[in-house]
KEBATI-333628 format. One record per residue (C-alpha): residue in one letter; x, y, z. Coordinates in steps of 0.5 Angstrom, whole numbers, padded with zeros to 4 digits, always signed. Each point is the difference from the previous one (the first is absolute). Layout:
REM KEBATI-333628
aXYZ ...
This chain:
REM KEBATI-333628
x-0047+0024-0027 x+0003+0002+0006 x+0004+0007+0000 x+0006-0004+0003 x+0003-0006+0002 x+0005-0003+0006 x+0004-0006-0001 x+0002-0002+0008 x+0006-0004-0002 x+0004-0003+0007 x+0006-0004-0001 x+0002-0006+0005 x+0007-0002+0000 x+0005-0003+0006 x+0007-0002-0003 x+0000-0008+0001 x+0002-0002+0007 x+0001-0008+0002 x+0005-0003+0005 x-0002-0007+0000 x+0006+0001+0004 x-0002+0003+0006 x-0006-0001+0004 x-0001+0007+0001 x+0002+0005-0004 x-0001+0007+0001 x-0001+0003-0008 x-0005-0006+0000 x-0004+0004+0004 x-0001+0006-0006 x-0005-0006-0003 x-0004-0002+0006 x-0001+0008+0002 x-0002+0002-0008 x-0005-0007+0001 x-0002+0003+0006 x-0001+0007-0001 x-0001+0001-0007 x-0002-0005-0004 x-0006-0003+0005 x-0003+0006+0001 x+0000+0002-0008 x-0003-0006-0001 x-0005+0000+0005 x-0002+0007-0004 x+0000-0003-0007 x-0004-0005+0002 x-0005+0004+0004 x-0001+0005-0005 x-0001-0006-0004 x-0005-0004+0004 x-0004+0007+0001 x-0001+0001-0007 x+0005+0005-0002 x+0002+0001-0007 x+0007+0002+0001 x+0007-0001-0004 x+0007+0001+0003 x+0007-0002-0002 x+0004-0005+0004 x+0008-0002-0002 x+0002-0006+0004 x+0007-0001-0001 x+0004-0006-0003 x+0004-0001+0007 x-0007+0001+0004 x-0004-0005-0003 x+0005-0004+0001 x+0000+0000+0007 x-0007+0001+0001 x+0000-0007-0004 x+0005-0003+0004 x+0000-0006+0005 x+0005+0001+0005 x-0001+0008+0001 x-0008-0002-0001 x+0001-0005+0007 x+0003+0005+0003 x-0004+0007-0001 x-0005-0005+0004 x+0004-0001+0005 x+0002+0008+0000 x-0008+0001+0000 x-0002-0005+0006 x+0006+0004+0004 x-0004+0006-0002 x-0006-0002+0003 x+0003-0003+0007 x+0003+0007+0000 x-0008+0003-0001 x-0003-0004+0005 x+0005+0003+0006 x-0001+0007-0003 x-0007-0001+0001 x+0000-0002+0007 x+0007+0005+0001 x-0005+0005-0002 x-0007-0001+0002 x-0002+0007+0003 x+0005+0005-0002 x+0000+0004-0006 x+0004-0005-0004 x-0006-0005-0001 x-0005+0002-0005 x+0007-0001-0005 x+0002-0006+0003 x-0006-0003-0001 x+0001+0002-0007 x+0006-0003-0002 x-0003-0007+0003 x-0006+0001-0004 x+0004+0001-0007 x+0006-0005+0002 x-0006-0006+0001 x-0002+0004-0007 x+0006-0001-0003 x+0001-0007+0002 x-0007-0002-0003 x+0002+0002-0006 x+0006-0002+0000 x-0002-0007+0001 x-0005-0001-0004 x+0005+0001-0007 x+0004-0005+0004 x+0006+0005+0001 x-0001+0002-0008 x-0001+0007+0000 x+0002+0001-0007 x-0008-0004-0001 x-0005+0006+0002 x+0004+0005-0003 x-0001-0004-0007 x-0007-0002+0003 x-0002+0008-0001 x+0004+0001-0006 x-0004-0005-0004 x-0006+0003+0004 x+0003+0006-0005 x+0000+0004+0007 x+0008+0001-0001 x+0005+0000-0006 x+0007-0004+0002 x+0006+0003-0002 x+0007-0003+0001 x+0007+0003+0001 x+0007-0002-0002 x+0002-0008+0003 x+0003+0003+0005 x-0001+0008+0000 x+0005+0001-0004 x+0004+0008-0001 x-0002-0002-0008 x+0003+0007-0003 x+0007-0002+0003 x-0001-0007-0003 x+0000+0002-0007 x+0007+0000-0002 x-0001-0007+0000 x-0008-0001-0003 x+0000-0008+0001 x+0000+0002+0008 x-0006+0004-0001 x-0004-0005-0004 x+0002-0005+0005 x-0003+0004+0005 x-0006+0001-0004 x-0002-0007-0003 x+0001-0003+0008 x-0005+0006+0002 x-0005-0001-0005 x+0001-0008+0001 x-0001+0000+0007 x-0007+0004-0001 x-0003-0005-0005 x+0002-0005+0004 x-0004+0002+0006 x-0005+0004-0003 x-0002-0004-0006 x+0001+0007-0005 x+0006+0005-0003 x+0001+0006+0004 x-0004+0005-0003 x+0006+0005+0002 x+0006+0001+0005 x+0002+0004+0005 x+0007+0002-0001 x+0005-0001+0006 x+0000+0006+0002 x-0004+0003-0005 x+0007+0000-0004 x-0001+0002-0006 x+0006+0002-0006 x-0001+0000-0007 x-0001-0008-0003 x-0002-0003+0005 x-0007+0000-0003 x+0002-0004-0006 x+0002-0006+0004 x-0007+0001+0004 x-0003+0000-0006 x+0003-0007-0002 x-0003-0002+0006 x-0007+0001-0002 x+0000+0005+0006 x-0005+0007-0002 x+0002+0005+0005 x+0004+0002+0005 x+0001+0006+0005 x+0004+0006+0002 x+0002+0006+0004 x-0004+0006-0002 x+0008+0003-0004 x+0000-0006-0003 x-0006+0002-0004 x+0001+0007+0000 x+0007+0000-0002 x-0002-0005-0007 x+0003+0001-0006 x-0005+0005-0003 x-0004+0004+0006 x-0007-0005+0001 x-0006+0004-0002 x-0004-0003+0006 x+0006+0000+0005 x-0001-0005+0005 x-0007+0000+0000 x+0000-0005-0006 x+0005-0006-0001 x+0004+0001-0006 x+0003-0006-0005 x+0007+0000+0000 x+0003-0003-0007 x-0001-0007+0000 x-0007+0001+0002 x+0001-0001+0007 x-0005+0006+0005 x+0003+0003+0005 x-0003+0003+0006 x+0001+0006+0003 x-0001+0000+0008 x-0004+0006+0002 x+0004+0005+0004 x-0006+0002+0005 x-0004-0006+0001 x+0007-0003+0002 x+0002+0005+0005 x-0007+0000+0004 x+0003-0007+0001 x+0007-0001+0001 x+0002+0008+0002 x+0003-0001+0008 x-0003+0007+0000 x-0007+0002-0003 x-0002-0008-0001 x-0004-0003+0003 x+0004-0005+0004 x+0002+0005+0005 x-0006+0002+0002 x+0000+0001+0009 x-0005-0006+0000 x+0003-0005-0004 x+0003-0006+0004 x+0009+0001+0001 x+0004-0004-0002 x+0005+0001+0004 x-0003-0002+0006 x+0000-0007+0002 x-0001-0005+0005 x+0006-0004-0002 x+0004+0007+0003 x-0004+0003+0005 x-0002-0006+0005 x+0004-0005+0004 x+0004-0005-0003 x-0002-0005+0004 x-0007+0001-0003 x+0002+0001-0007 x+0006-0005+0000 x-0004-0006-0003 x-0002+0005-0006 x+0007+0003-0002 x+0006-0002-0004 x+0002-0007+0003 x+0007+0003+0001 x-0003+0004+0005 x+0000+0007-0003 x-0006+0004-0001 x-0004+0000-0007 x-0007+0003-0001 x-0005-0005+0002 x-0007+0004-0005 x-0003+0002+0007 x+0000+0008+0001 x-0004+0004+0004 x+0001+0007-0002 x-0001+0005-0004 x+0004+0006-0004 x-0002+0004+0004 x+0004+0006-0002 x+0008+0002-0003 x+0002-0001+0007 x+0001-0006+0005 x-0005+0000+0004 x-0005-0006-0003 x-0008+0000+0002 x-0003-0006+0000 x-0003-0003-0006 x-0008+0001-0001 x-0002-0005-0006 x-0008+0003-0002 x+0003+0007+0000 x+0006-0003-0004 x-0006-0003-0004 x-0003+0007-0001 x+0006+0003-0003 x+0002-0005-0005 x-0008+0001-0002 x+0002+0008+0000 x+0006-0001-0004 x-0003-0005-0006 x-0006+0005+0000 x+0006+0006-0002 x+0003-0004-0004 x-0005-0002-0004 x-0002+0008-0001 x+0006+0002-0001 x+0000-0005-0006 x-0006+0003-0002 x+0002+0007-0001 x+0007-0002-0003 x-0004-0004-0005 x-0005+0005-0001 x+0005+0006-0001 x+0005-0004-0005 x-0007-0002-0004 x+0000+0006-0003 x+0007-0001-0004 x-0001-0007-0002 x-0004-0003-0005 x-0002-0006+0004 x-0001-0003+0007 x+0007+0001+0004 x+0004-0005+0003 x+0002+0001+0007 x+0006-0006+0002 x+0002-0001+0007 x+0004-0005+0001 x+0002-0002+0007 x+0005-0006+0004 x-0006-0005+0003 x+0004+0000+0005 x-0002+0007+0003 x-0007-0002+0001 x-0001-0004+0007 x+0008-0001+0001 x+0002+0008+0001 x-0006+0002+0000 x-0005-0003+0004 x-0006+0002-0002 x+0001+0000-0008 x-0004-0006-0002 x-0005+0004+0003 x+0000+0007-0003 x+0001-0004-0007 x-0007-0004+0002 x-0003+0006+0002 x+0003+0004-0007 x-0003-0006-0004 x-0007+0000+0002 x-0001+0008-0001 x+0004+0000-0007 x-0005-0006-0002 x-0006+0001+0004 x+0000+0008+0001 x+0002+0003-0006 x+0000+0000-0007 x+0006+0005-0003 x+0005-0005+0002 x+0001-0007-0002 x+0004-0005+0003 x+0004-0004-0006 x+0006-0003-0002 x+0007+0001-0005 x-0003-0006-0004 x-0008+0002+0000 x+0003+0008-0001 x+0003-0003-0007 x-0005-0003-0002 x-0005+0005-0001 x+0006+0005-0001 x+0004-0004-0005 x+0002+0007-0003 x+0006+0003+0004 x+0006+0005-0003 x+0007-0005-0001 x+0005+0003+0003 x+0007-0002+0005 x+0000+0000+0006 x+0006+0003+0004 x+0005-0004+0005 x-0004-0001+0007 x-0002-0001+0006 x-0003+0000+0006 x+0006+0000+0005 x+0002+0007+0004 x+0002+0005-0007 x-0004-0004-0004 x+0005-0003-0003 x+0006-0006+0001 x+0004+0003+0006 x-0004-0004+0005 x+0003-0007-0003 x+0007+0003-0003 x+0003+0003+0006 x+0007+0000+0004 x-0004-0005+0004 x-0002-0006-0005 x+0005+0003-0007 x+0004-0006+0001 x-0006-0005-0001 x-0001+0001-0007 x+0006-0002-0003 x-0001-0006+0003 x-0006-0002-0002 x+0002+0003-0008 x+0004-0005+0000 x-0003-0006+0003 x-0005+0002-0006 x+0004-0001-0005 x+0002-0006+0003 x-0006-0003+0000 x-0002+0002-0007 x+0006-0004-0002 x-0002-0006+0004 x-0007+0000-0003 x+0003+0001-0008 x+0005-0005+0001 x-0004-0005+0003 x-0008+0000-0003 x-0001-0007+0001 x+0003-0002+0008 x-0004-0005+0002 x+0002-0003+0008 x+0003+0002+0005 x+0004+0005-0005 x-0008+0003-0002 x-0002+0000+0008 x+0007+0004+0002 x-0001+0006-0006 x-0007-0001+0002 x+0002+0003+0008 x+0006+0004-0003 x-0007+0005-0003 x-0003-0001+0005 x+0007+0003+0004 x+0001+0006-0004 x-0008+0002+0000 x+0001-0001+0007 x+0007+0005+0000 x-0004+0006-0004 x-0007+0001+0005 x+0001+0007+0001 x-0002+0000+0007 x+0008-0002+0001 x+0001+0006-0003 x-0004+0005+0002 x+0001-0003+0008 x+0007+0002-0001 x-0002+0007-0002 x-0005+0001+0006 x+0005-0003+0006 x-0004-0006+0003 x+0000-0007+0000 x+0007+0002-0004 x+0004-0007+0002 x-0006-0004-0002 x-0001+0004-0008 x+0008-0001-0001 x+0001-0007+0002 x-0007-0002-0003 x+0004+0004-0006 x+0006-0005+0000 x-0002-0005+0002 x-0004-0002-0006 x+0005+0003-0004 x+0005-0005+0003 x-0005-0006-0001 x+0000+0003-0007 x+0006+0000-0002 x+0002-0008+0004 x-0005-0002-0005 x+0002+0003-0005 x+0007-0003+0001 x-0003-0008+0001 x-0003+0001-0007 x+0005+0003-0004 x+0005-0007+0003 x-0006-0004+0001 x+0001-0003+0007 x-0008+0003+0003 x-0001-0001+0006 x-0006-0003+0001 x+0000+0000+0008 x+0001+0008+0000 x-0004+0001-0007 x-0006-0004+0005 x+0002+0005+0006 x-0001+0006-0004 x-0006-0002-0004 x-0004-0001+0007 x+0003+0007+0002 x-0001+0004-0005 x-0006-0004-0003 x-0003+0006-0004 x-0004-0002-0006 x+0001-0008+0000 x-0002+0001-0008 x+0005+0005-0002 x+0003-0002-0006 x+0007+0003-0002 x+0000+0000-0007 x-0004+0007+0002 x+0008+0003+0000 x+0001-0002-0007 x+0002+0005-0005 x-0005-0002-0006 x-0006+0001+0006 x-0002+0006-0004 x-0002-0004-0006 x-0003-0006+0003 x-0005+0004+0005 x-0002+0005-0007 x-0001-0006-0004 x-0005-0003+0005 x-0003+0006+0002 x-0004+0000+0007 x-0003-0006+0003 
């Protein structure tokens, strides 16, 4: 038995962002530079890892707004486009470069863009399939999130919002990866007391917090966060490890600000002629990030030197290498006051690796090859392989939490975004009404409460929010904000006359056409009761 275990948990989540409407939408490109930056190169080292032998177990949240637009036709066909324009732009960068100090990176993009659109295809655009693929090879354990990373503590007023937001959730992922989620990523990792039980209702075993929401439980926890806790319902809760976290995430003693390691602040799409980029930026003319960057950090200053992939390649061997031995002697130090093997959580945004960070999916490579191949004190697991050879855990209640600045709630309850919940309180309560009075609406009136849930979950992401409290893209989260608020309430009142539009109903289910199988119904206060006599499935 090893000495120690590590559970690597990335947590992949984009608010759901589709304009049928336009032909270029800029918030589309969120999806298609995640698609490009991130989820390719992680999967192409799952993969790799897997093709090579190596035994190795990670824990992978897609989110219910992500499958969607993995999955979707419209935003399918034009990522293809987005990409096809990629690879015209990294053809002229590799004849604009030959000779100078910026080719070797050049040649780099190319290669992994001609990568990326191999692999891209050959899932027919689906890239929902390879991530299931190596779930059923047993290589990662899926996770789900709340239906539309919902701010969950805040919606318990009105439970109905929460299980509704749960069972979409938990549905989606049956639907597309054939199995119920073995735990969930609270949004946020938002946690207050009760929310366990309504997971539990959902067949779903664990979930994860900030490292205070464990430490501050109800009863100190013996182990600290370095093993999880059951909450009453039975329920576990993982405690994110501080340490592991900040070599990763801390602007200033993580890895990611290392001198060598690519800027992300520097980008063609600034730096060169806008004739030149013209054809690769924004089509209304203003400049954008086109992916294509040629320097590295360099130092706190100004002056950026240019970028040199093998010594960046190095580096990230160095910081896998560091990582792991700084694990090591944490695990060996803690051994001596625990009575079983530690557990070290560390949990990140997917999106840090390869999107922010340009060399992560590589430093993660590097990391897993030397925690399976190289030692043996540490071993690679996840939150439900650790319960099933610990089933024994202290029960106690975690604290109210977060991840956000303070950890606490104040990031998504502020001067900035107050207004919006007393709103969505009462679309709420509109909704549960509507689904009580009407469990049995077929036709058109079944289809207009069927969009109206889907409004609503669309109205309560919190990545409206949180844009609102960090000051970009405000415009966008507000009128996201109220506009499904607006749609909502026009249903509503359509169906409360019966007069339901059915040219603007067939309108709003193509625009916001988030999970086609949604069920309304989920809204229905006797929910509870009819999810626990059937039990998970």
């Amino acid at each position: 038995m090893p000495k120690g275990y590590l559970a690597l948990v990335l947590h992949a989540h984009l608010p759901f962002v589709r304009h049928p409407e336009h032909e270029s939408f800029l918030e589309e490109r969120w999806l298609y530079e995640a698609v490009t930056e991130t989820y390719v190169p992680l999967l192409e080292v799952f993969q790799k890892l897997a093709a090579d032998g190596v035994s190795y177990r990670l824990t992978v949240s897609l989110s219910p707004p992500l499958v969607s637009m993995l999955t979707d036709g419209l935003l399918q066909e034009r990522y293809a486009r987005h990409l096809e324009g990629l690879l015209e732009l990294a053809e002229k960068e590799e004849h604009r470069t030959y000779g100078g100090p910026c080719h070797a990176t050049a040649l780099l993009y190319g290669r992994r863009l001609r990568r990326c659109r191999d692999l891209y295809y050959r899932y027919d655009r689906n890239l929902v399939r390879p991530f299931k693929e190596l779930q059923d090879a047993g290589c990662l354990e899926i996770m789900t999130c709340a239906a539309t990373h919902g701010y969950l503590p805040f919606m318990m007023l009105r439970p109905e919002a929460v299980r509704a937001q749960v069972e979409t959730a938990v549905e989606t992922h049956r639907q597309h990866f054939g199995v119920t989620p073995p735990g969930i990523w609270l949004p946020e990792c938002a946690y207050t007391p009760g929310l366990d039980e309504i997971l539990r209702q959902y067949g779903l075993k664990y979930f994860l917090t900030d490292t205070h929401g464990v430490l501050y439980a109800s009863h100190r926890p013996r182990y600290g966060v370095f093993a999880p806790i059951y909450c009453p319902s039975g329920v576990a809760a993982f405690g994110r490890d501080p340490e592991s976290s900040r070599q990763v995430w801390s602007m200033r003693e993580g890895y990611p600000g290392d001198y060598e390691y690519r800027e992300y602040y520097r980008d063609i799409g600034f730096d060169l002629d806008y004739d030149y980029v013209r054809p690769y930026i924004h089509p209304d003319g203003f400049r954008i990030n086109t992916g294509f960057k040629y320097h590295r950090i360099t130092g706190r200053d100004n002056f950026k030197d240019y970028y040199q992939p093998d010594r960046a390649r190095e580096k990230a061997a160095v910081h896998a290498g560091n990582f792991l031995f700084n694990r090591q002697h944490q695990v060996r130090w803690l051994a001596g006051f625990m009575d079983r093997p530690v557990l070290l959580t560390a949990p990140y945004d997917a999106e840090l690796f390869g999107h922010w960070w340009f060399e992560g999916p590589r430093w993660l490579d590097y990391l897993i090859r030397k925690l399976v191949c190289d030692q043996t004190e540490i071993e690679l697991i996840t939150p439900a392989a650790y319960l099933e050879r610990q089933p024994l855990n202290q029960m106690t209640t975690p604290c109210a939490s977060s991840w956000g600045n303070k950890g606490y709630h104040e990031v998504w309850l502020c001067a900035a975004n107050d207004w919006v919940y007393r709103h969505l309180h009462i679309a709420g309560d509109r909704m549960v009404e509507m689904a009580n009075e009407r469990p049995r609406a077929s036709g058109a009136v079944e289809r207009a409460l069927n969009q109206a849930g889907r409004e609503l979950l669309l109205a309560q992401a919190s990545d409206w929010a949180f844009i609102m409290s960090t000051g970009t893209m405000v415009p966008y989260a507000v009128r996201r904000t109220k506009e499904h608020l607006l749609n909502f309430q026009r249903l509503r009142q359509e169906i409360r006359e019966d007069r339901v539009d059915e040219g603007h109903l067939a309108y709003l289910e193509g625009k916001n056409n988030i999970f086609p199988r949604f069920d309304y119904r989920c809204y229905r206060s006797d929910r509870a009761e009819v999810r626990h006599c059937r039990g998970p499935r």
